[in-house]
C-alpha positions in Angstrom: 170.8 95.3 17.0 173.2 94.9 20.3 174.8 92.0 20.6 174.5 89.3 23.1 177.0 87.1 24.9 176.9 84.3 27.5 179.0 84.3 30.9 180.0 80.5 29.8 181.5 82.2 26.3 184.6 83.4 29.3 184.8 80.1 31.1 182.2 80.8 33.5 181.5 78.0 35.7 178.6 77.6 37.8 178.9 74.9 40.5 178.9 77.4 43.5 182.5 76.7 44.3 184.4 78.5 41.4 185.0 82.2 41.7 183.5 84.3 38.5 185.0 87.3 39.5 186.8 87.6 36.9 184.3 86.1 34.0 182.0 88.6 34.7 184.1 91.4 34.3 185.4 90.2 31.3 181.9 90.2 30.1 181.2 93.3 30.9 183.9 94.7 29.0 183.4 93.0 26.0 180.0 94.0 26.2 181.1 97.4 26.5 183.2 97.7 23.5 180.4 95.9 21.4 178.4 99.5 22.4 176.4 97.1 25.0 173.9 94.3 24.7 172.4 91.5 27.0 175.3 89.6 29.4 173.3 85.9 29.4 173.3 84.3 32.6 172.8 80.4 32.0 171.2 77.8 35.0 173.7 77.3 37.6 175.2 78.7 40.8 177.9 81.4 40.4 179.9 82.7 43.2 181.6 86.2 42.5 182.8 89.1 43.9 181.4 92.7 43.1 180.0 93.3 39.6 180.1 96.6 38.4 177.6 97.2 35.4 177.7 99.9 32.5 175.4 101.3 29.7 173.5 100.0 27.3 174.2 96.4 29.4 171.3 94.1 30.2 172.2 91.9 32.7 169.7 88.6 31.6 169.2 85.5 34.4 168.1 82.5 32.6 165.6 80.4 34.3 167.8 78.7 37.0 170.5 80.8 37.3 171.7 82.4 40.3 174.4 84.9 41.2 175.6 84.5 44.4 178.3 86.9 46.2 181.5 86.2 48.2 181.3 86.7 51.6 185.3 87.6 51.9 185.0 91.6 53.2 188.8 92.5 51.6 187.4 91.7 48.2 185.2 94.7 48.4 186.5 98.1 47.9 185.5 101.2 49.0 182.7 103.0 46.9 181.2 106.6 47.7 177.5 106.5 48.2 175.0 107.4 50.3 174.7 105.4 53.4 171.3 105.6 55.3 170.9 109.2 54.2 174.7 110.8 54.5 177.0 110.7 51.2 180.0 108.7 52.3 182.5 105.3 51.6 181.1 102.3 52.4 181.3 98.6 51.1 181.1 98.2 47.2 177.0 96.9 46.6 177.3 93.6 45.1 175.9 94.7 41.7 176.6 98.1 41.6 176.3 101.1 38.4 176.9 104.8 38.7 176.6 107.5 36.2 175.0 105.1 33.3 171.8 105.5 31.0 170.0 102.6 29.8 170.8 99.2 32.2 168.9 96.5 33.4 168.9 92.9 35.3 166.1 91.2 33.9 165.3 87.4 33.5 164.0 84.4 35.8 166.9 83.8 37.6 167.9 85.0 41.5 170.9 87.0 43.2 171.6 86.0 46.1 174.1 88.2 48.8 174.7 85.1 50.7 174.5 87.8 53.8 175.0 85.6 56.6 178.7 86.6 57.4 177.7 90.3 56.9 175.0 89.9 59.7 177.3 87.6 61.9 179.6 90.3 61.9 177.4 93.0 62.4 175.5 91.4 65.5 179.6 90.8 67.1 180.4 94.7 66.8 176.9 95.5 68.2 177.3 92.9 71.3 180.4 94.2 72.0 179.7 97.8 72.1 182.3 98.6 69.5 182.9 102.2 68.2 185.7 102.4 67.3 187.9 100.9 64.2 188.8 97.5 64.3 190.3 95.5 61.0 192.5 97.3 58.2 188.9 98.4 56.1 187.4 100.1 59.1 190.7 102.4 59.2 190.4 102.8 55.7 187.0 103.7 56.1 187.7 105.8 59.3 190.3 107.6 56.9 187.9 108.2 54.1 185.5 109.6 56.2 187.5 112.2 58.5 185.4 114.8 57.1 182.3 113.5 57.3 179.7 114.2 59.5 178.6 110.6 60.0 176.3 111.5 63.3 172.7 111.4 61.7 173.2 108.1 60.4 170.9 105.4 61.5 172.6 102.3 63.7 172.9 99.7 60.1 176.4 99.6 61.9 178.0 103.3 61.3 179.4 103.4 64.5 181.5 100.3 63.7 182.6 101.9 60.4 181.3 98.6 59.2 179.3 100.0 56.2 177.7 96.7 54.7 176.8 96.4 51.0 173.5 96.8 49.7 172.9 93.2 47.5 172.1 96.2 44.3 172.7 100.0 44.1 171.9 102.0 40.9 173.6 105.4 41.5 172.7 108.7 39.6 171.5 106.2 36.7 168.6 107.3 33.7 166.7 104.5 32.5 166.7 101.6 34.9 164.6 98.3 34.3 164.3 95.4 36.8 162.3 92.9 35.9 161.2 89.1 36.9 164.1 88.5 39.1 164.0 87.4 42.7 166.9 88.8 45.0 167.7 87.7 48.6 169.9 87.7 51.5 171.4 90.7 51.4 173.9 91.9 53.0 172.5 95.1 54.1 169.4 96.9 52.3 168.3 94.7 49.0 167.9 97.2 46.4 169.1 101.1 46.6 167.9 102.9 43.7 169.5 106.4 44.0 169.8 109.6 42.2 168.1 108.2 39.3 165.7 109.2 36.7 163.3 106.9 34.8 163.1 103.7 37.1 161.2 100.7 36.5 161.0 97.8 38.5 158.2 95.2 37.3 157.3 91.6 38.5 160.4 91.4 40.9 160.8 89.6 44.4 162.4 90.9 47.7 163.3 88.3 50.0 165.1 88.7 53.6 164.8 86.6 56.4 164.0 86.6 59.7 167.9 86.6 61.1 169.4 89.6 58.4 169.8 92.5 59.5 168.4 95.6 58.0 166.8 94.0 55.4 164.5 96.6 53.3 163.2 95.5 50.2 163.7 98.1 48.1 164.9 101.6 48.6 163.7 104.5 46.4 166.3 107.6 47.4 166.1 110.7 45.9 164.7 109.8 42.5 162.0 111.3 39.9 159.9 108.9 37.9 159.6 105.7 39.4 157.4 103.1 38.1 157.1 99.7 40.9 154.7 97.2 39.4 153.6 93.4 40.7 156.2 93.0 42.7 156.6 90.9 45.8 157.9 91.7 49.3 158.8 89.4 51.9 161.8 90.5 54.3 163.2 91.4 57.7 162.8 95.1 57.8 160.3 98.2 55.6 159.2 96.1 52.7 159.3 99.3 50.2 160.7 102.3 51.3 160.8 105.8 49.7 163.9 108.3 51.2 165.6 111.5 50.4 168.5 111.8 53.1 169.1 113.0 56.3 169.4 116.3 58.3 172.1 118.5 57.1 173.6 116.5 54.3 170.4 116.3 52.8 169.9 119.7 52.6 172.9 119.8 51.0 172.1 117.8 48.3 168.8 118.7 47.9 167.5 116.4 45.9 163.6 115.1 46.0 162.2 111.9 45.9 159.5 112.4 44.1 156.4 111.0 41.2 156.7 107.1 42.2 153.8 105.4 41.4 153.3 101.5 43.0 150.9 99.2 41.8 149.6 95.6 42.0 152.3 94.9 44.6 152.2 92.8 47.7 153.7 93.3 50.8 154.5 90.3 53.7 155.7 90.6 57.0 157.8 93.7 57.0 157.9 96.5 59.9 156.4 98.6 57.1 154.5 97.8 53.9 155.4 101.3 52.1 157.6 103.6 54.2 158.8 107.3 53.6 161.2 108.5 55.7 162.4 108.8 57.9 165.4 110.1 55.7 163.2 113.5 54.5 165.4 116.1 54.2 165.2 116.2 49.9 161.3 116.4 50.5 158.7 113.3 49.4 156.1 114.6 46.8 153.9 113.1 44.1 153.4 109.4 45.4 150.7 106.9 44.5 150.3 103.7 45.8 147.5 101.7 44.1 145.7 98.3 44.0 148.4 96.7 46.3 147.9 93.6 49.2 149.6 94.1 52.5 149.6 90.8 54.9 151.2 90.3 58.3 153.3 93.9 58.0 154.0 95.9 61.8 152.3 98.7 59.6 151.0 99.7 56.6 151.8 102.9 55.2 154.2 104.6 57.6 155.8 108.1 57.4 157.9 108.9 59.7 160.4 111.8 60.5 161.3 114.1 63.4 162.8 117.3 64.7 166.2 117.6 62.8 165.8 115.4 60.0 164.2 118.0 58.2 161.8 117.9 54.5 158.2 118.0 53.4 156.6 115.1 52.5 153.3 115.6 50.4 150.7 114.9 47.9 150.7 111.0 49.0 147.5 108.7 47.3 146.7 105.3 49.1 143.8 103.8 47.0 142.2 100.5 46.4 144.5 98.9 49.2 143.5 95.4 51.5 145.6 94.7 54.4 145.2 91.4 56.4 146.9 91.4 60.1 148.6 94.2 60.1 149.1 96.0 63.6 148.3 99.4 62.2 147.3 100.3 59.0 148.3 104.0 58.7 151.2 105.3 60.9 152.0 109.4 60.4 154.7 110.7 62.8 157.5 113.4 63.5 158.9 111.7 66.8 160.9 108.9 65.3 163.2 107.7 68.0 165.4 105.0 66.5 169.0 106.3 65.9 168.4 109.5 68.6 172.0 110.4 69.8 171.4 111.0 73.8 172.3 114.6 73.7 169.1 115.6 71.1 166.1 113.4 73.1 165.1 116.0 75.0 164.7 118.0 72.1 163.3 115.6 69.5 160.7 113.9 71.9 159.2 117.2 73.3 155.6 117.5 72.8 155.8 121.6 73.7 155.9 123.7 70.5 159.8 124.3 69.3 160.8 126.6 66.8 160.2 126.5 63.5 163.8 125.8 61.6 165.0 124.5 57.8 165.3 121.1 59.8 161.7 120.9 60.7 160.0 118.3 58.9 156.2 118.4 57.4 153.5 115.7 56.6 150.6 116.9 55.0 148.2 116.2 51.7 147.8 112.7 52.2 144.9 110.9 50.8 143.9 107.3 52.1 140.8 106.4 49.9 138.8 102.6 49.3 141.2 100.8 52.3 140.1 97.5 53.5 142.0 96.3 56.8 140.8 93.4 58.5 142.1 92.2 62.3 144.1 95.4 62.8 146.3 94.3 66.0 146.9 97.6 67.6 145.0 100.9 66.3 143.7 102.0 63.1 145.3 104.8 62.6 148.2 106.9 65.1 149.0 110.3 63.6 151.0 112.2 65.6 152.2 115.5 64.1 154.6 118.5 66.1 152.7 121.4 68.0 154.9 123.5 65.9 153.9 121.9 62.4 150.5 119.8 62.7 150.3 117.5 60.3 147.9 118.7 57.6 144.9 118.6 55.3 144.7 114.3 55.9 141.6 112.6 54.4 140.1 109.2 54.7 137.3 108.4 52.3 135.8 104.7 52.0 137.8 103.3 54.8 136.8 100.0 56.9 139.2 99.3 59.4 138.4 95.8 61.9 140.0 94.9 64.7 141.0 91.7 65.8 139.1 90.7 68.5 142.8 89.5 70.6 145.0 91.2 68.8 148.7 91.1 69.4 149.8 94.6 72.0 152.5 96.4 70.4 153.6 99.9 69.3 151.7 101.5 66.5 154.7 104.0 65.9 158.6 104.0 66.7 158.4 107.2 68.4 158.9 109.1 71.7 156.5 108.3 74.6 154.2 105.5 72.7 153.2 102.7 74.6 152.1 99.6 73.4 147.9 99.3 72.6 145.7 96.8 71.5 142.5 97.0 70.1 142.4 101.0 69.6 140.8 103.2 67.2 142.3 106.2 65.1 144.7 108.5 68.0 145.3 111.8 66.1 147.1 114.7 68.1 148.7 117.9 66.4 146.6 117.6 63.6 145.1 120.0 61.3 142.4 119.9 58.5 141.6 116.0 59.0 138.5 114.6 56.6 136.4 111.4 57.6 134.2 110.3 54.6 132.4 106.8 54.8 134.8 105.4 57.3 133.9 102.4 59.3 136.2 101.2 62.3 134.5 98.4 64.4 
């Protein structure tokens, strides 16, 4: 039987104030020579810097506990990642494993990224229009990256080279478990499950407010055999999102996200309830989303991708889904402006047929079955596929869409030449193959 040992066994101390840096490495250690085991986490507040897990190690919050990170930016070193789709250095996450089997944070407690500095920051660089390296860590990041091709990143703050941490980050891990805890205020994207195999995350809270920045809930990258289950989503940015890296890099490392299966989940608030893309170069396959609740979101499932970022994303199952006030329940698109470096819009936003490439991207066998959506804001449905690649073989069976009588205008989609609409029905162009069974949109 693996052994267990308590932070307060290494003088942890949990008034907030006291930094555990050190206890919880210690821990880990110790754990790691007993061949793993649970790491007990008792009620209080503990500030800390990065903790870096390993196998066999269960990281267990008791009931009251909370973890909460340092917001001092020199006491976290430089990891290699991925970083909104492109493999490069960026800030350590604040719990952070690579390369382990068997490892899990499990228990009532919370983590907390305490990411108001990280934002603070990040709105100063974006304010002042700064590109180019500032502080002692942005040269060191400039100098890690010299031969990276940074360019298809999105704007979390690349341009900066201020590359915030994500509050968790399992990287190339088999056998992940996250279960009952509630995470918040992270720094940049909550959770980053990445490169793994055998995921499970069950009965777990996503929290971001209103004033982070970049705050998705939880971010499923280039992983087979995920497993999301009666969790809750309440944050800033995509509530769940499903990825597989950008453009050329993505290519390169060709890996799929792919057989995910969501249930019993409920989504609040976000731009998107469950997202894929628009990082699609490893291709999105074999998705099921299930007996979930989405209130309040911008959208509800969105895909989105365009010329350049490449992938296919396929064989997606929405079923048994209510949504509550959300401005569009299905959003399908390959003209995703956001991040568009000036030089490529004329390219990416042109609605004439282009030629067909490896970085043309492809939505198609998507099945949206027994929806419920009541006061829909601004359509029911926007798909809007390439002349050059429709989107294909789309069907809608048992669907009743309302719309809200004075609805809020807005954008169904974050792509080239949409307007804002209120109160419309299901806009489909370049579209092929498109089934209607039993729907209802009134």
């Amino acid at each position: 039987m693996k052994s267990q040992i308590t932070i307060s066994d290494f003088g942890a101390v949990g008034d907030g104030v006291a930094d555990n840096t050190k206890v919880f490495n210690d821990a880990i250690e110790q754990a790691d020579k007993n061949k793993g085991g649970t790491i007990a986490v008792g009620a209080g507040t503990y500030l800390t810097g990065p903790i870096h897990l390993k196998s066999n190690i269960n990281l267990h919050l008791e009931q009251g506990a909370v973890i909460a990170f340092n917001d001092n930016f020199e006491d976290w070193p430089a990891i290699k990642s991925r970083w909104e789709g492109v493999e490069c250095y960026g800030y350590s996450p604040c719990i952070y494993g690579a390369n382990l089997s068997n490892v899990s944070i499990t228990g009532a407690g919370t983590i907390d990224g305490r990411g108001q500095a990280w934002w603070k920051e990040f709105k100063r660089r974006k304010a002042n229009k700064q590109t180019q390296p500032e502080s002692s860590r942005d040269k060191e990041f400039a100098k890690l990256n010299k031969d990276t091709d940074l360019s298809d990143c999105g704007g979390g703050g690349i341009s900066s080279f201020f590359f915030r941490p994500p509050l968790i980050q399992f990287n190339n891990c088999l056998n992940v478990l996250l279960e009952d805890i509630t995470t918040r205020n992270s720094p940049f994207w909550n959770t980053h499950i990445l490169y793994c195999k055998n995921v499970m995350v069950k009965n777990t809270t996503f929290q971001n407010p209103s004033d982070g920045v970049n705050g998705d809930g939880l971010d499923i990258d280039s992983c087979d055999g995920v497993k999301i289950v009666d969790c809750n989503f309440d944050v800033n940015d995509d509530c769940l999102c499903i990825k597989s890296g950008i453009g050329k890099d993505g290519i390169r490392v060709n890996k799929p996200c792919q057989n995910v299966a969501v249930r019993g989940c409920k989504m609040l608030r976000g731009h998107g309830s469950v997202v894929m893309g628009s990082e699609t170069a490893g291709s999105i396959r074999n998705i099921e989303i299930s007996d979930c609740v989405f209130n309040g979101n911008d959208r509800g499932l969105r895909i989105k991708s365009r010329r350049g970022r490449a992938g296919t994303v396929e064989n997606l199952t929405l079923n048994n889904i209510t949504m509550k006030g959300v401005g569009c329940p299905i959003v399908m698109h390959l003209y995703y402006e956001c991040g568009a470096k000036p030089e490529e819009v004329a390219a990416i936003s042109d609605r004439q047929p282009r030629p067909i490439t490896e970085l043309t991207p492809c939505i198609r066998n998507v099945k949206v079955m027994n929806m419920t959506a009541e006061n829909a804001q601004m359509a029911a449905a926007f798909l809007l596929g390439l002349p050059e690649r429709p989107i294909e073989n789309i069907l809608f069976e048992n669907v009743k869409i309302t719309m809200a009588k004075d609805g809020k205008p807005g954008r169904p989609a974050m792509a080239f030449g949409v307007k804002e609409m209120q109160g419309q029905g299901i806009i489909a162009e370049f579209v092929k193959d498109f089934i209607q069974r039993n729907v209802c949109i009134r």
